[in-house]
N, C-alpha and C positions, 0 to 999 in steps of 0.2 A: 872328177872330185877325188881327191887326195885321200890316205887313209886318216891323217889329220884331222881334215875338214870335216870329213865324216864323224871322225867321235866329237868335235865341237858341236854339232850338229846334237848329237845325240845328249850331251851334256848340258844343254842351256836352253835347247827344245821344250816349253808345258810338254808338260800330260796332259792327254787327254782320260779318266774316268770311261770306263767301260759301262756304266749303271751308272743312276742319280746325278746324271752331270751339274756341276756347279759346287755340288756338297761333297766336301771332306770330312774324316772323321772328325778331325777336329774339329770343324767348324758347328757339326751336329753335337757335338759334347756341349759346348762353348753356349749354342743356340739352345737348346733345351734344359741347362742348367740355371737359365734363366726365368724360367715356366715352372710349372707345378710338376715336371715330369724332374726336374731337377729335383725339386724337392724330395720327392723319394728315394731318387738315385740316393741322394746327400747323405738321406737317413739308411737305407742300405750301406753307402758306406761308410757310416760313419760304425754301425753295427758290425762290418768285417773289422774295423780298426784301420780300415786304409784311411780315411777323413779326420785330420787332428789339426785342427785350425789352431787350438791355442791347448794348454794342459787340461786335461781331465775335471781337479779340483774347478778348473776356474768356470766352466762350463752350466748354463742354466740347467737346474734338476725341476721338475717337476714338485708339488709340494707332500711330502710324507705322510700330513696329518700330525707327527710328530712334534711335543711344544719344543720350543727355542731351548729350552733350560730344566733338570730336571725338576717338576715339582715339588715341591713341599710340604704344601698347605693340605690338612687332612679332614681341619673343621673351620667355618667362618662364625664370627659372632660379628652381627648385624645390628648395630645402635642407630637407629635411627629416632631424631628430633622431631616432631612435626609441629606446623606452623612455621618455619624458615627461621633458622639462628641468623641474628647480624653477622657475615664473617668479616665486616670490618672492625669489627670490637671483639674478636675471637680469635681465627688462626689465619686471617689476610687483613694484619690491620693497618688501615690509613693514615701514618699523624698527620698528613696534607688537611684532613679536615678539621684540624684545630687553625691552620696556619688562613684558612677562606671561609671559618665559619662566619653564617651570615650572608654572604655573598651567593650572587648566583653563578650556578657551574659557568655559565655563558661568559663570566668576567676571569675566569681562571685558563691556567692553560690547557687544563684537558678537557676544554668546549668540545674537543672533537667527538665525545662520547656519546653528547644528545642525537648524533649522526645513524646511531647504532640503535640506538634505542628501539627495542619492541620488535624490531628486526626480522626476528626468526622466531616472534611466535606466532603461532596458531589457532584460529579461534579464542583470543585473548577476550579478558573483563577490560573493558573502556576503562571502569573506574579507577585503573590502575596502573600505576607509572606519569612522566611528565614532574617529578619533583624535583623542583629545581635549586631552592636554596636552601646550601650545607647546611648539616647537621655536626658539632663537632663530636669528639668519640664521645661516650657516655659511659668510659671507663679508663681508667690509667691500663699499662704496660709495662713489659719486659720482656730481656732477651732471656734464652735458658740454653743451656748444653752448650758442646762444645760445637755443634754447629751454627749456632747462634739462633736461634729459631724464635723471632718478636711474638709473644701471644698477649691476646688481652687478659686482663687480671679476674676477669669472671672466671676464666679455665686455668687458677695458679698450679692447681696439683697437676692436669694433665701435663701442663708445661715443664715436669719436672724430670718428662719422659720423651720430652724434645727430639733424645740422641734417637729414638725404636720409632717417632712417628715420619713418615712421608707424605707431605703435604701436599694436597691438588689443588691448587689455586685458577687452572683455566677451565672450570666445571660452567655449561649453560644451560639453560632446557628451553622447552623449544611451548611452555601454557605457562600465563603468569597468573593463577589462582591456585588453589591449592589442591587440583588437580596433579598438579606435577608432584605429589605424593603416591599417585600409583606410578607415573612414568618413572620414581626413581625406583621401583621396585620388581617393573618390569621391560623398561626401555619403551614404551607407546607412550601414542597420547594418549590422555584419559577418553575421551571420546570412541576410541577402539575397544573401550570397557575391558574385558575379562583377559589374561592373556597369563599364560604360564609366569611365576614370579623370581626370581634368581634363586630365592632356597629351594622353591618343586622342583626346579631343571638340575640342582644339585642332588637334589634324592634319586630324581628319576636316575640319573647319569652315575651316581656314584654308591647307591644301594645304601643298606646298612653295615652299621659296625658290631652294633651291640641290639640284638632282635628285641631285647625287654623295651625296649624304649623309642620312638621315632625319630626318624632321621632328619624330620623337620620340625624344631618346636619353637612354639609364640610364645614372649613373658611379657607384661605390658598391656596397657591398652593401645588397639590399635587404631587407626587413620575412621575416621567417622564415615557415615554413611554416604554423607555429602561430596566424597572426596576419596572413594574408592573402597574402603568397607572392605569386608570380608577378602573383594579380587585384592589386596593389599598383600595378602600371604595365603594365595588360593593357587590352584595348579592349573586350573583350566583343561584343557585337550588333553594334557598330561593325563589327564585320571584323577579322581580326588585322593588316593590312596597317598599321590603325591604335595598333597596340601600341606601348609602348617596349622601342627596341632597346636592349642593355647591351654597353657599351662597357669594355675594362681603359685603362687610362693606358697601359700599355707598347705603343708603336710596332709592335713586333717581334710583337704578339701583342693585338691590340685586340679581337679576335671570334675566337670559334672557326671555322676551315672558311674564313676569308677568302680565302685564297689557296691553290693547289695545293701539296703541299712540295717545294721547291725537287727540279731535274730530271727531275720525271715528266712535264710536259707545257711547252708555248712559249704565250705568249699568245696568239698566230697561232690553236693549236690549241685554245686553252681558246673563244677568242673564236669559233671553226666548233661546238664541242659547243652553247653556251648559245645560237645564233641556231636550231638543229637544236631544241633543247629546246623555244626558244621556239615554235616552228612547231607540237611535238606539242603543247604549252599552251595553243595557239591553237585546234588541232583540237575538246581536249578540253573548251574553252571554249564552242563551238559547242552541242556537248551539253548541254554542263551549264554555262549562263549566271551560275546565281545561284548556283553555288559559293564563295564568303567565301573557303576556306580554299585553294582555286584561283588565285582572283586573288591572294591574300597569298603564294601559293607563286611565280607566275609577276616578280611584281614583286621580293622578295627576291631572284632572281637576276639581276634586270634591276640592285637596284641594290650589290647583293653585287659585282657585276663593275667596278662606276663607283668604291666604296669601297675597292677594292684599291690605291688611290693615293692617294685626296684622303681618306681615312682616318689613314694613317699620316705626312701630311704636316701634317694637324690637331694630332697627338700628337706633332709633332717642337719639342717643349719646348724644347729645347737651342738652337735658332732665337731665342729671345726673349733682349733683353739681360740682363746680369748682375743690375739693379738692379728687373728684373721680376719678375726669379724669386725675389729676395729678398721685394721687397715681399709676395711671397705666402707665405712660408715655406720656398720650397726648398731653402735653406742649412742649414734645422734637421731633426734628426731627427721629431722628434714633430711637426714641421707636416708638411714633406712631401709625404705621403698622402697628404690631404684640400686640400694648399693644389695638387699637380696637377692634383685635380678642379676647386677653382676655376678656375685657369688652362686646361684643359680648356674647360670652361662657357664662358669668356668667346669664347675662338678658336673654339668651332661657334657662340658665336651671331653672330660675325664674320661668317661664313659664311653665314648665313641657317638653321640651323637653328631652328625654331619655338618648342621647349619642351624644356630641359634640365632635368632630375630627380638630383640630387645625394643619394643618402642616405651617413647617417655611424651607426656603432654599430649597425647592423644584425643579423639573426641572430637567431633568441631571437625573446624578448621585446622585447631590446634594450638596447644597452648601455647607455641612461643612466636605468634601471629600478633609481634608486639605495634598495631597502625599508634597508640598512646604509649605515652608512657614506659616507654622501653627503657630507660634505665632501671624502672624498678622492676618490674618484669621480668627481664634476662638478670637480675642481679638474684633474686628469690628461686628462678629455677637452674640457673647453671649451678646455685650453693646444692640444689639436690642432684645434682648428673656428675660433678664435678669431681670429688672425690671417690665415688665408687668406679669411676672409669679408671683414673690413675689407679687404681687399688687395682682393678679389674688387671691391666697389664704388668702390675709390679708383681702382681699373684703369679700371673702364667711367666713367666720369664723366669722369677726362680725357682719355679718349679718345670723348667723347661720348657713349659708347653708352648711359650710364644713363639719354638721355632717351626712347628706345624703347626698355627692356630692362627688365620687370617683375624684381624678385628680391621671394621670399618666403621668409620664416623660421618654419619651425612646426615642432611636436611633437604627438603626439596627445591631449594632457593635462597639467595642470601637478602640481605633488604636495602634500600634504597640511601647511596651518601646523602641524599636531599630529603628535606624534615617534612614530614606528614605532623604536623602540631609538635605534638611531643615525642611521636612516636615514626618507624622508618616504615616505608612500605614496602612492597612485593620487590623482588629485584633479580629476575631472571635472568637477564643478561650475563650475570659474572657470579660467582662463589665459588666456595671450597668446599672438601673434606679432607679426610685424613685417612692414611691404612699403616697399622704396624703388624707384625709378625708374619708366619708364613714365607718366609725369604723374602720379603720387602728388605729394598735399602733404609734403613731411618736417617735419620739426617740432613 
């Protein structure tokens, strides 16, 4: 053999591996990057900065907790209707139901709906739903803003603030009675009874602004006993400290127990009981740490006593100019009412209260639970809700406040395109609401 042959030999010759025959490094790289042992390596190297599959920015991150966009919103006012507003004659309205009144859905072309029907609720009332021939509007229309935004002519004034509202029109619930008046207030079904309500999880989560006053207050009457009561604007697990307090519009009489009645005791003396009180609360505290309904008792007198003043000077209406109290309705009988709550609303979220909870038609079922007669019905209570609301936003906006001041417009349900007599029924399936300010887009 040649010295030639010999380095051919040596040049085209395998290897043979001294250890591990068969395995190369490579091929051990190759084979375990496939396995869970890859996966570590990966993440080691991806930690030296040797591993860069594609750029940095483009790469999954884990999630911060961090929101998408900076906040806004400082305080919410909470309008809530009970009974189910029609949102076909309000702010999803139909003209199709003039065009097949009479007829049944089943002869129109969007039969496909009775498909859906009842669908997604749970533990439903029988007596409800299955209405199948049109109802035509039981109101005329317009568009408004430069968005163009169609509303029925029950809600003319809010309509006039089209461009600041954002309308939800794919809203469902999942109970067609009026039950779904605690779900919208706490996301469950009613059947799950008591459950923290969106203004307690806002107290608990976001504290106080202004100590004289609570961070969660009721104006209105609220959702009847039948149909969730008190858990309507209770806190639950939260603690009741985080409950909403319920507030009257009258000055003279805002809360029950606020104040001593006049000549039984001096402030001097009220202000020696409650620091006395506070001391045995304190005691009792020691014991019993994790008492809820201790701490909720010890803080309502701590701020029971700070609201004896900055309470009734809240509700001293008569303070705002002439053309304020109009704007909102107070010149008329049938606004009034609901347009004090507005005006209300507006001066505690002045204030720094967190979450105001407005309800109207309360009681019951609820007043706008139109199964008769719905045209006259929603025509006598939207003329009371209608104007203090537009007022309610045209206040906060020039006065700034609408751009951290969440307002939402809901119902627990919208009612039925098919005629209950005179009147529309339950209609869980579909509705609306509405949200402006707070960095909402309007329009």
């Amino acid at each position: 053999m040649n010295d030639q042959t010999h380095q051919s030999l040596l040049t085209s010759a395998p290897t043979k591996s001294s250890c591990c025959p068969g395995i190369s490094r490579r091929s051990f790289l190759a084979d375990t990057g496939m396995g869970f042992t890859g996966l570590a390596l990966g993440a080691m190297l991806f930690r030296d900065g040797v591993a860069r599959a594609e750029p940095h920015e483009h790469l999954w991150h884990p999630p911060t907790g961090e929101p998408h966009f900076t906040p806004r919103a400082k305080s919410v006012i909470w309008i809530f209707l009970c009974g189910g507003v029609s949102h076909l004659e309000s702010f999803d309205v139909k003209p199709e139901l003039n065009k097949y009144a009479g007829k049944s859905i089943e002869e129109t072309p969007y039969a496909g709906v009775l498909a859906t029907e009842g669908k997604d609720v749970i533990g439903g009332n029988p007596k409800h739903g299955n209405r199948k021939t049109i109802m035509p509007l039981q109101t005329g229309y317009q568009t408004y803003g430069e968005c163009g935004l169609v509303v029925g002519d029950w809600f003319q004034h809010v309509g006039q603030c089209a461009d600041d509202l954002a309308v939800v029109r794919s809203l469902w619930t999942i109970h067609n009675d009026h039950g779904a008046q605690l779900t919208w207030q706490t996301g469950r079904h009613p059947r799950e009874l008591e459950h923290p309500t969106l203004g307690s999880w806002v107290s608990y989560g976001l504290g106080s602004v202004n100590e004289n006053l609570p961070e969660y207050v009721v104006l209105g009457v609220p959702t009847g006993d039948c149909c969730g009561g008190n858990f309507t604007y209770g806190a639950a697990y939260l603690g009741p400290e985080h409950g909403g307090v319920r507030l009257n519009t009258d000055p003279k009489k805002p809360l029950p127990f606020i104040a001593p009645p006049p000549g039984t005791i001096t402030r001097e003396e009220q202000l020696e009981n409650l620091t006395l009180l506070g001391k045995l609360n304190h005691f009792a505290g020691i014991d019993y740490p994790d008492d809820q309904n201790l701490r909720a008792r010890i803080k309502s007198y701590e701020l029971a006593f700070q609201m004896q003043s900055s309470v009734p000077e809240t509700l001293e209406l008569q303070r705002e100019p002439e053309f304020i109290r109009n704007l909102y309705g107070l010149d008329r009988d049938e606004t009034k009412a609901f347009g004090e709550q507005c005006l209300v609303a507006r001066r505690l979220v002045e204030r720094g209260v967190r979450f105001v909870q407005l309800f109207h038609g309360g009681g019951g079922g609820g007043a706008w639970d139109a199964h008769s007669e719905i045209k006259s019905n929603h025509t006598s209570l939207a003329a009371q809700v209608d104007k203090p609301i537009a007022g309610l936003l045209k206040d906060l906006k020039q006065r700034g406040l609408l751009d951290d001041t969440l307002v939402v417009f809901g119902t627990e349900f919208g009612r039925s395109p098919g005629a209950e007599g005179t009147g529309r029924d339950h209609h869980p399936q579909a509705f609306c609401a509405w949200l402006a300010g707070g960095g909402v887009k309007g329009g």
